[in-house]
N, C-alpha and C positions, 0 to 999 in steps of 0.2 A: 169226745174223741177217745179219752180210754175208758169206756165203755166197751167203746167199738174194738177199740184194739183187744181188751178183755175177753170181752166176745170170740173174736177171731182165734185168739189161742185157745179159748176152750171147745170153739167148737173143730178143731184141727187144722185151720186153714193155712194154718203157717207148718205142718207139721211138715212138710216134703222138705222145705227149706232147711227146718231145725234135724230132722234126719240124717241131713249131707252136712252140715255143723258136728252136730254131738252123737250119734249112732242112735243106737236103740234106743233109749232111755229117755224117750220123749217126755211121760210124765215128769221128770226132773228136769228136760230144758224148757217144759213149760213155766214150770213153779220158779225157775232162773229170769226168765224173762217178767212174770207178774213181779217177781221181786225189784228189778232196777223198774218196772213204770211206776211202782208204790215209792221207788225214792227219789222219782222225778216228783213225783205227788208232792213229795211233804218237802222237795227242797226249791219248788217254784210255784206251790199253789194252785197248780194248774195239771190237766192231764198232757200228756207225752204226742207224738202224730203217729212215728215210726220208730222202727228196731234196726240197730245197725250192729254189725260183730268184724272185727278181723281179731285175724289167729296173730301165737307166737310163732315162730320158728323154728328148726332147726336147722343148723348147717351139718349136712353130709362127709360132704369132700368139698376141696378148695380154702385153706383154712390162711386166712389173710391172702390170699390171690386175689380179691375184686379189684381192691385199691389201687391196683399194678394194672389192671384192663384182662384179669386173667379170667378162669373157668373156674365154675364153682357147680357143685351137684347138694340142693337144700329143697324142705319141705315146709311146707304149711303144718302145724298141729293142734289137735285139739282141743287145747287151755286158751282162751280168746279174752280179749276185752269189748264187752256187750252192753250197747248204749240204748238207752229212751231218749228219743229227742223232740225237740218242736221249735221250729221259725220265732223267731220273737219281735222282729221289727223294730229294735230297737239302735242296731248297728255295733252292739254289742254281743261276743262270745260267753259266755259262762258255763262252768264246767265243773259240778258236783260230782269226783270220786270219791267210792267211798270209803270212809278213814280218813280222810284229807280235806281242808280247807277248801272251800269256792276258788276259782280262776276267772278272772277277768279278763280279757283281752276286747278290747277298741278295735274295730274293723277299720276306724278311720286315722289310726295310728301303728301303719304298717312297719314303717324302719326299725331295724332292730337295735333293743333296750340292752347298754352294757350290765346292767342288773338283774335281767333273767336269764344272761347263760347259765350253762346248767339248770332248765328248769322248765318242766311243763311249758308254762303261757309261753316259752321263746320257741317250744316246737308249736302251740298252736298259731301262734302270731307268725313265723317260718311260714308254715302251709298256707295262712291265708295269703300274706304275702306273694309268695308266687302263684298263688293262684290265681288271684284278681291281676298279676303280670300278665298270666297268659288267656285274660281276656273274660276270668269267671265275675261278672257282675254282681260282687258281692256288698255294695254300697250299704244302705242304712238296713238291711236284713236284719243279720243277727242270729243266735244261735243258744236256745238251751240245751243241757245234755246229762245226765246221769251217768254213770258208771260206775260197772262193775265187774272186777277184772280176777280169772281163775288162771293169768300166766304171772308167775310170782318172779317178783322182783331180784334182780341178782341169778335168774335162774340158767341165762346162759340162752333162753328161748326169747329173748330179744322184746320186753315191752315195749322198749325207746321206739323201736321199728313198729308195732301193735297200733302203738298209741297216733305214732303219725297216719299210716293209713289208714287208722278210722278215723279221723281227722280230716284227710283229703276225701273219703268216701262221703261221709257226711256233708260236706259244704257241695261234694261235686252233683251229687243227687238231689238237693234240698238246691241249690242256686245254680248250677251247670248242667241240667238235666240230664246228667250221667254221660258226659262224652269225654270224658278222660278214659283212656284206658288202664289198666292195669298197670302195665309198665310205670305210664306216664304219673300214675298215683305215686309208684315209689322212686320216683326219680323226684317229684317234688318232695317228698318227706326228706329224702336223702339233702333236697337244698335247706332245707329245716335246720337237722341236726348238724349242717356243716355250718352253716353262716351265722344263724339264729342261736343254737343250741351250744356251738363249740367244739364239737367232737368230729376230727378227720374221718369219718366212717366211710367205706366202701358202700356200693349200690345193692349187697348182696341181700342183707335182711329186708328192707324194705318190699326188696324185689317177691322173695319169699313168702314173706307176708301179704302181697297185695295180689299174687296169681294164686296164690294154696296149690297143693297138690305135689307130687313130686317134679322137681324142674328143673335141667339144665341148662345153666344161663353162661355164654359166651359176653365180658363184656371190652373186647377187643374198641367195639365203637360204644362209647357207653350213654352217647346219643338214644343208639339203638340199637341195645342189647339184643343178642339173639337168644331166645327163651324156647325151650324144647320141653312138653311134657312126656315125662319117664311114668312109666307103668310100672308099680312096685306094691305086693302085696305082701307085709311082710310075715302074717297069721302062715300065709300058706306056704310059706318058706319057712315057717318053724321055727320064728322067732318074734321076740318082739324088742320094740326100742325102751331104753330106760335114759334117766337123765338126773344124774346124781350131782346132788347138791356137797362141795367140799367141805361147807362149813366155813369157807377163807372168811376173813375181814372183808366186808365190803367196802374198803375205803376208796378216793377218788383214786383209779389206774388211768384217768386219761391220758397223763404224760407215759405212762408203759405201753400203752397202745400208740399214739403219737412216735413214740424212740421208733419203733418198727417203719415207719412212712417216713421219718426224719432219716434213717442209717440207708436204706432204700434209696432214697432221694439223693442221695450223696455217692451210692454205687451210680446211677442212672448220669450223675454229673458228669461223672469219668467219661462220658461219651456223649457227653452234650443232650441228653434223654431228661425225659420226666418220671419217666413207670416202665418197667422190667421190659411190660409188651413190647417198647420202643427201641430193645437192643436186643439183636439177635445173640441167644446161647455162648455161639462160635465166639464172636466178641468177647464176651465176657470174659470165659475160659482162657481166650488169645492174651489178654492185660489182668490176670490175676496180680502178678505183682505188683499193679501200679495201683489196680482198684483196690490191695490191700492196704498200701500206704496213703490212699485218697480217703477210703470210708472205712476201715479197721475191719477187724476179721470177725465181729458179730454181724456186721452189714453184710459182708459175703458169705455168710454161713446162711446170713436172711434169705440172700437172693437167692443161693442153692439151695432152699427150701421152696421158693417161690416156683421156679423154673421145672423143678420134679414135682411137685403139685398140682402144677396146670398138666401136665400130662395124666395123673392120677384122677383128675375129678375129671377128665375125658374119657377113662381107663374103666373107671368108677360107670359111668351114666350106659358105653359100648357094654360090660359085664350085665350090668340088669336090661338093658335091650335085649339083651341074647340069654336072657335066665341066667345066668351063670352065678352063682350067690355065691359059693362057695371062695372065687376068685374074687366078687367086688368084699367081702370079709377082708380078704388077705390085703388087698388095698388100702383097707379101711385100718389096718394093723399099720399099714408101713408110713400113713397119713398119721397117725400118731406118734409115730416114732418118731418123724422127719422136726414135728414141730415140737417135740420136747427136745430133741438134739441141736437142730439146726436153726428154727426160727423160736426158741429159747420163751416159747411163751406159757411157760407152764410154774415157772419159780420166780416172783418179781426182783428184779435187780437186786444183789447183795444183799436175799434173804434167807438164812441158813436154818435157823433154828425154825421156822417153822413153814413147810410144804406142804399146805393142806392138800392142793391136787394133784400134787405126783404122788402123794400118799394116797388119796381114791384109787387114782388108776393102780398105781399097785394094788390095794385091795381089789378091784374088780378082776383083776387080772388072776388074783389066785382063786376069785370066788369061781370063776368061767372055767377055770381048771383046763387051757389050753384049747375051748372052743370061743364061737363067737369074736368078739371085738370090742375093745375101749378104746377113748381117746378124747385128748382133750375138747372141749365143745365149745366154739366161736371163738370168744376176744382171747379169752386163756387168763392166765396171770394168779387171777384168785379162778371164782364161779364155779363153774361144770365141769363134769365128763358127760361122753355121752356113751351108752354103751348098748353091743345087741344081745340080745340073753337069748339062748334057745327057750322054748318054751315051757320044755320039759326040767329049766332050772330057774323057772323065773319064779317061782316064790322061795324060793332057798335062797335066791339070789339077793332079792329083795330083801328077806328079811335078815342075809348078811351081813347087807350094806346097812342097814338101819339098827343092829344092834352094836355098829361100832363108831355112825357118822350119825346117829339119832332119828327117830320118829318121823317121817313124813321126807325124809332126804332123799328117796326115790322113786321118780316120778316115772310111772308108766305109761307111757303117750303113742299113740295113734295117729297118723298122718292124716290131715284135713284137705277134702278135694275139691274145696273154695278159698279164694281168698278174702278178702276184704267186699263186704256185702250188707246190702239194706235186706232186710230178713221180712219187715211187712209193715 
């Protein structure tokens, strides 16, 4: 079988698929792909069946809005984690990434282990879980897999989300004969990383990661999100996206991410609610004073973040409908500003001395010299920016950022017009 699979990449067969993956550069996403089925080789003895890839992320607009049932405007990109797999019949998972140890997971030991949160097998163990709930026959199967992943860890482009929906992609193609949808791929990931894994995450990366492409995602009913592809070329708007690494400590931020859904949840009380969707504006405004003495005045700075964001990543997705670039930029300005002011996620609680990502975005800000747009990128805290550079300054840019925040700190990414995908 990798023979056959060998075969198939060198004589182009796979080349339209890897095209819409990684652009021109086909000879290099061939030599990427004989690479993971060479480490399926030497890490199981055996050759590989099939090729599977989902993208990282990025969030646009809507920046902690999912979790609330708000609007979010994000993309599929083209740094992916790219698997060689094959059936095993054993009822067991195993999971060669590489750099890292094997992963075990028992298909017939689905509840979840208080000793893998935080950790791989609790998202692989997560997805099969709800999968085989909703009916995918994954009994005594089993599952090899190799991996090898060009979205870097901490980068703000969401592995955690990658990693599930080739997860769900894989088990749904190889035992579900592909009848999951999209959506429903990242709505299970998502029951992954909340139950299994530990982290309150919104639906938004998953989502991102499992449709690719540019997407407006309403998730008012989060059953079933309304998902809208946006047409967004950004070469031909003269610019492109970068995504700058801080530098921060990658320490665990769950509980910083957590305070945000915990101080929320506490405005939402005030009115008997769960998530922002559930209280109208007017309300809120009408019991400022009670809701400050209920949840404190970082909660209500959160929810006046919230509240002007879901209008901004509808403001956002209407702008590139109608061309208008110049206006979703200026969005993309006031969407930074709102969450380093108001939803306070850019400097971790009572950390003074050192701001690694409000000091990026400053730099990016004087490098852009009054064009373009930065702002913080996804969870916040430590991690990313993410920024639009015109074209005409993107190697200046670039090599601005990298001679003050070091070597390889700016990623230049390109939006992916697939999501989560068996490749051949």
């Amino acid at each position: 079988m990798e023979l056959e699979l060998k075969a198939r990449l060198d004589r182009g067969d796979l080349d339209k698929t890897l095209g819409l993956l990684y652009g021109e550069d086909l000879a290099g996403a061939r030599a990427r792909c004989r690479k993971v089925t060479e480490a399926f080789e030497r890490a199981f003895g055996k050759a590989p069946e099939t090729l599977f890839s989902a993208p990282g992320r990025t969030e646009i607009g809507g920046n902690h809005t999912d979790h609330q049932r708000g609007r979010v405007l994000a993309a599929g990109v083209d740094l992916d984690i790219l698997a060689a797999a094959a059936v095993n019949h054993t009822g067991v998972v195993r999971f060669q990434s590489e750099g890292y140890p094997m992963i075990t997971v028992d298909l017939r030991e689905l509840e979840p282990k208080e000793e893998e949160r935080n950790t791989s097998a609790a998202l692989i163990r997560g997805v099969a879980a709800r999968m085989a709930r909703l009916g995918c026959p994954l009994g005594d199967r089993g599952l090899d897999a190799a991996l090898i992943s060009s979205v870097p860890g901490g980068s703000g482009l969401s592995s955690s989300a990658a990693f599930e929906v080739l997860v769900g992609t894989m088990l749904d193609h190889l035992f579900c004969e592909g009848k999951r949808t999209p959506v429903e791929i990242a709505q299970i990931g998502q029951y992954a990383e909340n139950v299994y894994f530990g982290k309150p995450c919104g639906l938004m990366d998953q989502t991102a990661s499992a449709v690719g492409g540019v997407v407006a995602i309403d998730f008012a009913d989060t059953a079933a999100p309304v998902v809208e592809e946006i047409a967004l070329d950004l070469s031909a708007n003269g610019y492109a996206m970068c995504i700058i690494d801080s530098g921060a400590d990658h320490a665990d931020l769950t509980d910083e991410y957590a305070s945000i859904t915990r101080e929320l949840a506490a405005v939402c009380g005030c009115f008997g609610k769960k998530v922002l969707r559930e209280v109208p504006e007017e309300e809120f405004l009408a019991q400022l004073p009670r809701v400050r003495a209920a949840a404190g005045d970082r909660g209500v700075l959160r929810a006046f973040h919230v509240y002007a964001e879901n209008r901004r990543a509808a403001a956002e997705a209407q702008a590139l409908r109608e061309g208008d670039f110049p206006r979703f930029l200026e969005l993309v300005r006031q969407s930074g500003c709102s969450s380093a002011l108001y939803l306070q996620n850019v400097v971790p609680t009572g950390q003074t001395g050192k701001q690694e990502l409000l000091f990026t975005i400053a730099l990016g800000e004087r490098l852009l010299e009054g064009e373009g747009a930065i702002r913080v990128h996804g969870g916040g805290f430590g991690g990313t920016a993410q920024a639009f550079v015109p074209l005409a300054k993107l190697e200046a840019f670039r090599k601005g950022v990298e001679a003050v925040l070091g070597e390889g700190s700016c990623h230049v990414v390109t939006i992916r017009p697939v999501g989560g995908v068996k490749i051949g």
